[in-house]
N, C-alpha and C positions, 0 to 999 in steps of 0.2 A: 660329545660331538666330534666331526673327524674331521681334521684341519685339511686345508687345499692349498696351503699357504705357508713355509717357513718362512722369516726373515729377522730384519731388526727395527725398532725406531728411530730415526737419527734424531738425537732432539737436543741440537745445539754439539755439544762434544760429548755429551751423552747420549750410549745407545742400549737401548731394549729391545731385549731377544723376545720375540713374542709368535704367538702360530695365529693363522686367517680361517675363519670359520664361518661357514653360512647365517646369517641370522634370522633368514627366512626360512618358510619352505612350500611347497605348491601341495593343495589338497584335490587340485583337480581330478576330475574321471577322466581318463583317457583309452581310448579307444585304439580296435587293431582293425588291418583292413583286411575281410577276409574272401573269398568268389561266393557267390550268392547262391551258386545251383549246389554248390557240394559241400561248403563251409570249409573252404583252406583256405591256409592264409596266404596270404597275399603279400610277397618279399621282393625286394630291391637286390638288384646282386650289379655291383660293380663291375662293368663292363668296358676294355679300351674298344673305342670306336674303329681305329686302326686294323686291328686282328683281329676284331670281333669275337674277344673271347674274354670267359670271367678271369679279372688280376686280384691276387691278396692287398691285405693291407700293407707287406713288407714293397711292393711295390709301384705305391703311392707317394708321390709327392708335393711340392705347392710351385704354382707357377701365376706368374702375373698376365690379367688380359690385357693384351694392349688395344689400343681405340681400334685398330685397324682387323681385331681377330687373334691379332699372332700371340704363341704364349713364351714370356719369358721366364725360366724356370728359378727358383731360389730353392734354394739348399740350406740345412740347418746351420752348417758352416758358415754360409753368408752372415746368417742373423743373428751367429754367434760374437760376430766382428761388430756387431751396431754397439755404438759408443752409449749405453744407455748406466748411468750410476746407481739408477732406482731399480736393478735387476732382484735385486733381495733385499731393499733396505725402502720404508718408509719414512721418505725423506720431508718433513716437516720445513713448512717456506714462509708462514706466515701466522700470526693470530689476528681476527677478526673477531667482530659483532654477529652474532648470529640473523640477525637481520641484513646480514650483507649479502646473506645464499639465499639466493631464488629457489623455493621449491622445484621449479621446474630441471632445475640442474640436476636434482637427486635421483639418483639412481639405486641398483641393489646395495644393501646394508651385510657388514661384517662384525663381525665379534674378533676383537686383538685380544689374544689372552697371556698372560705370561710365560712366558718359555721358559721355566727352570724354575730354581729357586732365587738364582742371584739378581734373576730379572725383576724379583716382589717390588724390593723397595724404589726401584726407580719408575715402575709402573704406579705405584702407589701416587708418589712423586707428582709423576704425568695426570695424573686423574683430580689429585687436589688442587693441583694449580687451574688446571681449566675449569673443573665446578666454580673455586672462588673468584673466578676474571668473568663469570660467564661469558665467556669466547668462546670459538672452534679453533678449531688450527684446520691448516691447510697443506694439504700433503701431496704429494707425487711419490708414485707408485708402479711400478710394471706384473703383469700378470696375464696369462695365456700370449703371450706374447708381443704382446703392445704396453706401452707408457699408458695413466693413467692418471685421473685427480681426484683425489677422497678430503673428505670433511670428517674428522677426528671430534668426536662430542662426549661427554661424559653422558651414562643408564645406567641406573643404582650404581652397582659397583664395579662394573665393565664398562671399558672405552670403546665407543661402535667406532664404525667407522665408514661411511657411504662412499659408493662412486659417485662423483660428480661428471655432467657433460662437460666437454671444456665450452668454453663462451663462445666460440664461432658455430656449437652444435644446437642451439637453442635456437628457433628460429622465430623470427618478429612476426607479428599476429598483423600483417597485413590483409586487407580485407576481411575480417573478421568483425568487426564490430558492423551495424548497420552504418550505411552509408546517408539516408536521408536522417536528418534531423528531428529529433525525439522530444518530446518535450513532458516531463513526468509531475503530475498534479501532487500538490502537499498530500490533499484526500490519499490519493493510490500510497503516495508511500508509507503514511499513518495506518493504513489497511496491511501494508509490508510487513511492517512495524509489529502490528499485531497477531500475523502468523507467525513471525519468527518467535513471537513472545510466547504465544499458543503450543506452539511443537516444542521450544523447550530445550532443555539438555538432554543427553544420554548419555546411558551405558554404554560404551565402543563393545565392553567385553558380552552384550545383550545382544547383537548383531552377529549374524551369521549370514552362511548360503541357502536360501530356500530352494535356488533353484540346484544345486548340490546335490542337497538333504531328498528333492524328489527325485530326482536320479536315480538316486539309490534306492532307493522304493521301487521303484521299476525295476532298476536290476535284479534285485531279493524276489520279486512278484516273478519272472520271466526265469529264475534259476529253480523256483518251488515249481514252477508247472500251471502258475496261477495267472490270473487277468491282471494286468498291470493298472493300479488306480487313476482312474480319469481325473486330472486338475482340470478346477475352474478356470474357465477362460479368462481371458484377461479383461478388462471392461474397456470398451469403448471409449477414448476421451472426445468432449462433445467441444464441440465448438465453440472458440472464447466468441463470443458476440461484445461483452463488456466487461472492461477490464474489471470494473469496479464490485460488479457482480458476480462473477468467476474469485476475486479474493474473500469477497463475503464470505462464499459458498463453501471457499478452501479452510477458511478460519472456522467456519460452523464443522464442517468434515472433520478438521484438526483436534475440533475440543472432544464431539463425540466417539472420535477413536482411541481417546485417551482417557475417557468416561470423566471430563469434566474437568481433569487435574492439569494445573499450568494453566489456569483461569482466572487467578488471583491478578497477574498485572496487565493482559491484554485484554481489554475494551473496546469495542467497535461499536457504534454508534452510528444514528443515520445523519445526517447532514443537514441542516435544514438549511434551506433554500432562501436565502438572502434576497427581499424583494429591491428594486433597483428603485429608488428616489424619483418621481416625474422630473422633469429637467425645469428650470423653472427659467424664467427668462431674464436676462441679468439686466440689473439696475446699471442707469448710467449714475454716473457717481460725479459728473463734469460740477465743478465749482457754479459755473454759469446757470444751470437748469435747477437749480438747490436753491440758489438766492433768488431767481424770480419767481418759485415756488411759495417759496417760505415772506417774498413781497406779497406775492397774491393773497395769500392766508390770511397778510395783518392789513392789508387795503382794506378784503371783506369783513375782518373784526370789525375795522372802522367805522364803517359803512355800517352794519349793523348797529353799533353803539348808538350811532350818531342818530339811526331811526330811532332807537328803545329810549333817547336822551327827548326827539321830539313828540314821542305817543306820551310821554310822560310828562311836558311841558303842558301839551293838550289838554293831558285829563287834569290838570292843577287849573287851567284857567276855566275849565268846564263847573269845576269844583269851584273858584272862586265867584263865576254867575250864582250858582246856586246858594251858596252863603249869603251874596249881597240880597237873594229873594229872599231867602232864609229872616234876614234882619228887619228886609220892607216888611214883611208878616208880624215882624214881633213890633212894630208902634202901632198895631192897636191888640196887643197884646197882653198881659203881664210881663213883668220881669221875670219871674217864674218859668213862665211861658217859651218866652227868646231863650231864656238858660239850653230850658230842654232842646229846643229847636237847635242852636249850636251845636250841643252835644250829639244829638240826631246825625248831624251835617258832618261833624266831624268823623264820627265813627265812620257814614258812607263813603268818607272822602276816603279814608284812613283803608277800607277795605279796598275801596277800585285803586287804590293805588298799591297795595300789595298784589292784586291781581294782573297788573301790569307791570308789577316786577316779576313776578312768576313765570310770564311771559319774555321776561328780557332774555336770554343767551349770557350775557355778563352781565357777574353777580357783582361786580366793582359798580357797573353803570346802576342794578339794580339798588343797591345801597343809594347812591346818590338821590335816585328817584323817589326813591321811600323820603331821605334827607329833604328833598327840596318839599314834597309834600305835605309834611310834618311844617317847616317853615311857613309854608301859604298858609296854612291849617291856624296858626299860631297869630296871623296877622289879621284873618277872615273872625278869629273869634274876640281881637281887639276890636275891630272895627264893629262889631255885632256892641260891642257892650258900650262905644261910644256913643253909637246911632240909638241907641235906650236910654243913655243918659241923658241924652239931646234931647229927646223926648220926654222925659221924666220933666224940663226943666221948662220947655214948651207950655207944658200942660199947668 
């Protein structure tokens, strides 16, 4: 490579002589301007406006526009007087974090290479130290004739070295962003999420210029004599209508352009549709409306009990008529006879009052009733075996 650049590194009281070398280079086609009816070319010839006649380049020089038109001329002389230290010396001002440079600052990249022999070991020096601090250093610099700012980085085994813009060249991204406010669903970005996972990594060194590469196709087709090949048009992009369904589309496009691979972590999935809850109507919760509720529940227990306490009273005293017949039947009876008859009386007593508990609501009251029944039942069949006795004794 052919240097554009002698100088040294100043790097503290240490300096390395090292040479400035492109570390890019342009592959573009470039084109000449030629007249169309006869194919010549078509040339610029410097001309003073004054005499109106063509000047060399030995009588050329630089002059400044002023606002008002007028030119003030500068001479190499002048620009030789400018107090500049960084004339051939890379003057090293700082080390920093790599994340302190803004992309945006970086400009064209060089290669420092060492200048001699005696320059190895302190290049060497210079290169290990910044691998192991992972920093840059920060440099000033002059070159075509202006001061300059580069960012010094370690690549494998050569120190590049970028132009940097200085910081008032960088301009703020006003109005730039949308101005109305945006508002971005979990959904959309989960679908993001999932193209970015879909398309993947790459090969940087798999990327090329297609449109280049066709270029040049045309030119080789147009030098042989032959029809230049027709590329396909470009397609159409259609219209986002929804965002949601535009990233779908994009993540489906993404897998089958890649025939499937980088499908392992991005999932897309439809969404289902969360139905919303009827609104229900809210409960008062007041102290006040709770206790006269929960009054009224046990007033009507009450009240109920106290019916199922007197249909129960009822059917005992129903039952005790019928015993006391029961008994007038047995004195002209047998004793045998009144046994059965009791027993009769009680079983019917014994069922309609189970059946009137069956009917109670509460089963507290219902026990009782059954209780009280069984007692009259107990007293109906004393009385039965007295009223036979009485008679046995008559007779």
């Amino acid at each position: 490579m052919r240097s554009i650049w002698n100088g040294a590194i100043s790097f503290g009281l240490v300096s390395i002589p090292v040479k400035l070398m492109n570390a890019t280079e342009s592959h573009a086609v470039s084109f000449r301007q030629i007249h169309t009816e006869d194919g010549g070319r078509i040339r610029y010839r410097k001309v003073c406006e004054l005499e109106d006649r063509e000047v060399s380049q030995a009588e050329i020089g630089k002059a400044y526009e002023d606002a008002d038109g007028s030119m003030i001329p500068i001479t190499d002389e002048d620009l030789s007087h400018l107090p500049i230290p960084t004339a051939r010396t890379i003057e090293i001002v700082a080390f920093v974090p790599r994340e302190r440079i803004d992309p945006l600052q970086m400009g064209t990249a060089y290669y420092l290479a060492a200048s001699g022999a005696p320059a190895a070991k302190p290049y060497t020096l210079l290169r290990e130290a910044l691998g192991r601090s992972d920093r840059v250093a920060i440099a000033k610099f002059a070159l075509r004739g202006r001061e300059r700012l580069g960012m010094l980085r370690v690549s494998g085994d050569a120190i590049v070295m970028h132009g940097l813009l200085w910081p008032d060249e960088v301009r703020t991204p006003e109005g730039v962003a949308p101005d109305a406010g945006v508002t971005v669903r979990e959904q959309e970005l989960d679908l993001a999420d999932a193209l970015m996972d879909t398309l993947g990594e790459i090969d940087l060194d798999d990327l090329h210029d297609e449109y280049r590469e066709a270029l040049e196709e045309v030119i080789a087709a147009k030098a042989a004599g032959e029809a230049p090949p027709e590329a396909p048009g470009p397609a159409e992009p259609g219209k986002v209508l929804d965002l949601m369904a535009a990233l779908e589309s994009s993540v489906r496009a993404a897998r089958e352009s890649r025939g499937g691979e980088g499908t392992g972590t991005a999932e897309v999935r439809t969404l289902e549709r969360r139905e919303r809850p009827a609104r229900r109507t809210p409960k008062e919760t007041g102290g006040k409306k709770s206790t006269s509720t929960a009054a009224g529940k046990t007033a009507a227990g009450k009240t109920q009990a106290r019916k199922s306490t007197s249909a129960a009273r009822k059917s005992t005293a129903e039952t005790d008529e019928e015993t006391a017949k029961s008994a007038k039947t047995a004195h002209a009876a047998p004793t045998a006879h009144a046994a059965k008859t009791a027993k009769t009386a009680k079983t019917a007593k014994t069922a309609k009052t189970a059946k009137t508990a069956q009917k109670t609501p509460d089963r507290s009251t219902a026990r009782k009733t059954a209780a009280e029944a069984t007692a009259g039942s107990t007293a109906g069949k004393g009385a039965a075996k007295k009223t036979a006795s009485s008679r046995r004794r008559g007779a």
